[in-house]
C-alpha positions in Angstrom: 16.7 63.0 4.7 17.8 61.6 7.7 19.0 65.0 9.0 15.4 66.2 8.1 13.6 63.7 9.9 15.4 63.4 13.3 14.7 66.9 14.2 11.2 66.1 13.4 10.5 63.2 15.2 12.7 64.8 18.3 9.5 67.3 18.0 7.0 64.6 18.2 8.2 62.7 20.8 8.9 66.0 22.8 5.8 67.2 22.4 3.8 64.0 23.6 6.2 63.8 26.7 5.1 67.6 27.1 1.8 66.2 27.1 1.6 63.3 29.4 3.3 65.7 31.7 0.7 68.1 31.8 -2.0 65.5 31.9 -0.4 64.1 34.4 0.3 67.3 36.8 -3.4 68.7 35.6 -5.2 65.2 36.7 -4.2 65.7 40.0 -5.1 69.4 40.3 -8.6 67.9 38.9 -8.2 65.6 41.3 -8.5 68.8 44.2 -11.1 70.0 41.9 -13.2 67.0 42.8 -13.0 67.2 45.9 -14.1 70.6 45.7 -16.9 70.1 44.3 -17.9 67.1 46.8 -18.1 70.2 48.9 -20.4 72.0 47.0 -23.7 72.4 48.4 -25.1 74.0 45.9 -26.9 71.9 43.1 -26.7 74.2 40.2 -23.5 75.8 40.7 -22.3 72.0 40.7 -24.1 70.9 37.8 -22.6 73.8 35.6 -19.4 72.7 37.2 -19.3 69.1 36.9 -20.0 69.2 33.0 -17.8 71.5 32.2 -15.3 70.1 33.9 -15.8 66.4 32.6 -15.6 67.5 29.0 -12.3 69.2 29.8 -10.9 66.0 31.3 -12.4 63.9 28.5 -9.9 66.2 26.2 -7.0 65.4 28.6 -8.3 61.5 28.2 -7.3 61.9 24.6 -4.2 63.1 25.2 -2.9 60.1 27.6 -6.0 57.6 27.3 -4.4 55.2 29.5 -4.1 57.4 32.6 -5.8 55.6 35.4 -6.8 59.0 37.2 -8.0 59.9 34.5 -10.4 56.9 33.7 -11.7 56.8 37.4 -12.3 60.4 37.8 -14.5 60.2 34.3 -16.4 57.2 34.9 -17.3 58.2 38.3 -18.1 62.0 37.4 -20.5 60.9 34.6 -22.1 58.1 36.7 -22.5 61.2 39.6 -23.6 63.3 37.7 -26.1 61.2 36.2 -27.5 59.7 39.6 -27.8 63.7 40.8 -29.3 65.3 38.0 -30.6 63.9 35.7 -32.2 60.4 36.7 -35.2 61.6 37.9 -36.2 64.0 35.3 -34.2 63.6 32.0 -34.1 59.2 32.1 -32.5 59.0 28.8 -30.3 61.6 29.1 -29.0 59.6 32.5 -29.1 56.3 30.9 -26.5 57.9 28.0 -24.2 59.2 30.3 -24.3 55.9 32.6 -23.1 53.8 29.9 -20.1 56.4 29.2 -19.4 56.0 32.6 -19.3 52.5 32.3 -17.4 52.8 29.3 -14.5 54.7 30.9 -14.8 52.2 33.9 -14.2 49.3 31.3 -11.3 51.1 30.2 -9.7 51.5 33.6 -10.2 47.7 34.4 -8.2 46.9 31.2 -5.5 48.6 33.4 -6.0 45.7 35.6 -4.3 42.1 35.4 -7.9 40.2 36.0 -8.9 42.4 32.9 -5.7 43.4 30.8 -6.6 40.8 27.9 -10.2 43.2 27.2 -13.5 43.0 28.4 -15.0 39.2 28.1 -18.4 39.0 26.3 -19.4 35.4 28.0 -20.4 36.1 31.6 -18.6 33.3 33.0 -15.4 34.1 31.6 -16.7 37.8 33.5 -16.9 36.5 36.2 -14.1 34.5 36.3 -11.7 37.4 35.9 -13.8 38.8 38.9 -12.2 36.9 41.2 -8.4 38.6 40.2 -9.0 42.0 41.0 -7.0 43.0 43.7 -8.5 46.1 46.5 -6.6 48.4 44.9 -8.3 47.9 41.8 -11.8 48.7 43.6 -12.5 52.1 42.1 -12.7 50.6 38.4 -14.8 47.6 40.0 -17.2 49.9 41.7 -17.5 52.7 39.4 -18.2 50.5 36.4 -20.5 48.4 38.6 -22.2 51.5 39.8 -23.0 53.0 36.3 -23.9 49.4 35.0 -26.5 49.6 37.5 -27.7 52.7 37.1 -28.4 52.1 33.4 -29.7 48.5 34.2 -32.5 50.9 36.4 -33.5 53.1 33.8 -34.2 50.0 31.4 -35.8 47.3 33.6 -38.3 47.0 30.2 -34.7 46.3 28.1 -34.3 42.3 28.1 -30.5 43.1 27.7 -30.5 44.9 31.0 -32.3 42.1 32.7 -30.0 39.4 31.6 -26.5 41.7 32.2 -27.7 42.0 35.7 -26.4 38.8 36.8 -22.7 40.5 36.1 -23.3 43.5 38.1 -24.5 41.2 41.1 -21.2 39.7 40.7 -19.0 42.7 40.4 -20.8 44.2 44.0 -20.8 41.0 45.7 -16.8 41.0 44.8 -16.8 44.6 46.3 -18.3 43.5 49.5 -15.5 41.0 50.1 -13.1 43.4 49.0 -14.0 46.2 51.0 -17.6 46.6 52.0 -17.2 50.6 53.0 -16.0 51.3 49.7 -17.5 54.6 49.0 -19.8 54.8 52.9 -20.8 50.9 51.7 -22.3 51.8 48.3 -22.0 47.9 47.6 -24.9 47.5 50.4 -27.1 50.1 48.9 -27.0 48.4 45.7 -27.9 45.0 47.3 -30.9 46.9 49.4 -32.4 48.6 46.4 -32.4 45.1 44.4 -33.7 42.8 47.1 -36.0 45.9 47.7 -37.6 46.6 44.5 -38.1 43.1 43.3 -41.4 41.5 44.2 -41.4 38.7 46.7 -42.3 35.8 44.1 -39.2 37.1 41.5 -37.0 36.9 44.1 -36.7 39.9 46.1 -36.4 40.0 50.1 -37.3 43.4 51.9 -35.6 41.8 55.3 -32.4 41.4 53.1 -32.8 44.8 51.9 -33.3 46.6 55.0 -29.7 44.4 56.4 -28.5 46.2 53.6 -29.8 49.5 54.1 -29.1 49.3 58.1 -25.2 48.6 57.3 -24.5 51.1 54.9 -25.9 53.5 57.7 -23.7 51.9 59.8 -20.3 52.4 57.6 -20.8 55.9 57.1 -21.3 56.4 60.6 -25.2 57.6 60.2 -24.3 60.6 57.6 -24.2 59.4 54.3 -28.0 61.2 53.5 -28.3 58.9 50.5 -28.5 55.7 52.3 -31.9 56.8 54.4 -33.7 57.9 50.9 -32.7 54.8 49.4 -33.8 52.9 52.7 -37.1 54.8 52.2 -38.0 54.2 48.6 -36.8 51.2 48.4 -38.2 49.4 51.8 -40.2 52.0 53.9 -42.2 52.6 50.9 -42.3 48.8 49.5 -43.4 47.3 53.1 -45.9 50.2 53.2 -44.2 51.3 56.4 -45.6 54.9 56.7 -43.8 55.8 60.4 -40.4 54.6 59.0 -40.9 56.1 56.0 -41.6 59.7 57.5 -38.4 59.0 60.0 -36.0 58.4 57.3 -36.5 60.8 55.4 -37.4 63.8 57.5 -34.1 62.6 59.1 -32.9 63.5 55.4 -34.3 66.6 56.0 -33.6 68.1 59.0 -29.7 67.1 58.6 -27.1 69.8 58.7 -25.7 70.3 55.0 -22.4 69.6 56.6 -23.1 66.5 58.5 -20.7 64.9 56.3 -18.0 67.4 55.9 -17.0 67.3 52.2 -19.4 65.8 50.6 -21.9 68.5 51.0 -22.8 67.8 47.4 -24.0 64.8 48.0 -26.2 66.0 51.1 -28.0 68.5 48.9 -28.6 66.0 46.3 -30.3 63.3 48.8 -32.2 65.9 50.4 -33.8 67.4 46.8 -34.5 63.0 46.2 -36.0 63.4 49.7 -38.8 66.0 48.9 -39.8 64.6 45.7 -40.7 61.6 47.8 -42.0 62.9 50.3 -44.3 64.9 47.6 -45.1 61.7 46.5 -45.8 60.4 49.6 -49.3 59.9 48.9 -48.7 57.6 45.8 -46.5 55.5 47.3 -48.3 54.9 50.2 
């Protein structure tokens, strides 16, 4: 029996080793891949791309689900891909995939020591382990943070959203003292769209928000497109401030699709979110 079995199990261990190899030499081709389609400027050759790509990595994910890559690459293709395509027209559709985003970012901060014991369900014992994670743990913090959010947005009428809101705060305000240009400051455009969209009496500030907005410019050395659309909708158009509203985002606009070489993706994205305001200019004015 024994002599049976040995060969056997030499099989199944060789063939899982087989396996982590190749996830691990095909995550970081993927990881090329990415950054190729960064580079994209083209919004539906990406979005074919970016889906059909995820579900290929989600099978690797199976195959090694601990592989940090892995787990950072998913959660923050799937919260990309829902803030580029799908929040403004197909809201429950982006509200799916922003909690598998977060999903996959909980996983990867289980890779972490603040977070290796699980995910806490109180908020202070959250928040607690908030104050471990280290800045080279940022990309779980800020991935699940950012697709938190983003699902919070889509469900302001949810009473669950509004009450795990406090926890996101916490997680951005731990990226801002970890690194506040952590993706061209996307802690500070988090921070201008709540202090932005949040009335006055419930505790929003649009000075605070436009601080926000102004430094997030600032990181990304005035070419990170996103951060003038956000300024726009979420102060220009909430202070009723027609001239800075038009500036911003004709500034959107008129901007080279290269002004941020690489991330031309992400260019082409802010300027399609820049005419639909702009077409709504009218309403929100």
């Amino acid at each position: 029996m024994i002599r049976v079995l040995a060969p056997l199990l030499c099989m199944i261990l060789l063939t899982g080793c087989i396996q982590k190899i190749a996830v691990n030499v095909t995550s970081g081709l993927f990881a090329h891949g990415i950054d190729a389609l960064f580079a994209e400027p083209d919004l539906e050759i990406a979005e074919v791309a970016v889906m059909s790509n995820l579900k290929l990595l989600e099978g690797f994910h199976r195959a090694d689900p601990g592989h940090k890559d892995l787990l950072e690459i998913l959660a923050m293709g799937y919260a990309s891909y829902s803030l580029g395509f799908l929040e403004e027209t197909q809201p429950e559709r982006a509200s799916l995939f922003y909690l598998r985003a977060r999903d996959y970012g909980y996983k990867l901060l289980e890779t972490t020591g603040a977070f290796k014991d699980g995910i806490p369900e109180k908020e202070a014992d959250f928040k607690e382990r908030l104050k471990k994670i280290k800045k080279s743990e940022l990309p779980g913090l800020f991935w699940t943070a950012f697709a938190w959010s983003g699902w919070i947005n889509l469900n302001r009428d949810n009473p669950q959203a509004v009450f795990e809101l406090g926890i996101v705060k916490a997680m951005m305000n731990r990226v801002l003292e970890l690194d506040e240009s952590y993706f061209f400051g996307g802690a500070h455009l988090f921070w201008g769209s709540i202090d932005g969209s949040i009335p006055k009496m419930l505790g929003g500030d649009p000075e605070k928000a436009k601080n926000h907005f102004e430094k997030a410019i600032e990181l990304s050395d005035e070419k990170f497109m996103i951060a003038y659309v956000y300024y726009a909708q979420f102060y220009a158009a909430t202070t009723l401030n027609e001239e800075l509203f038009d500036e911003l985002l004709n500034k959107v606009l008129e901007a080279p699709h290269d002004i941020q070489p690489g991330y031309e993706l992400m260019t082409s994205v802010a300027k399609a979110r820049a005419q639909r305001l702009m077409d709504r200019r009218d309403d929100l004015l």
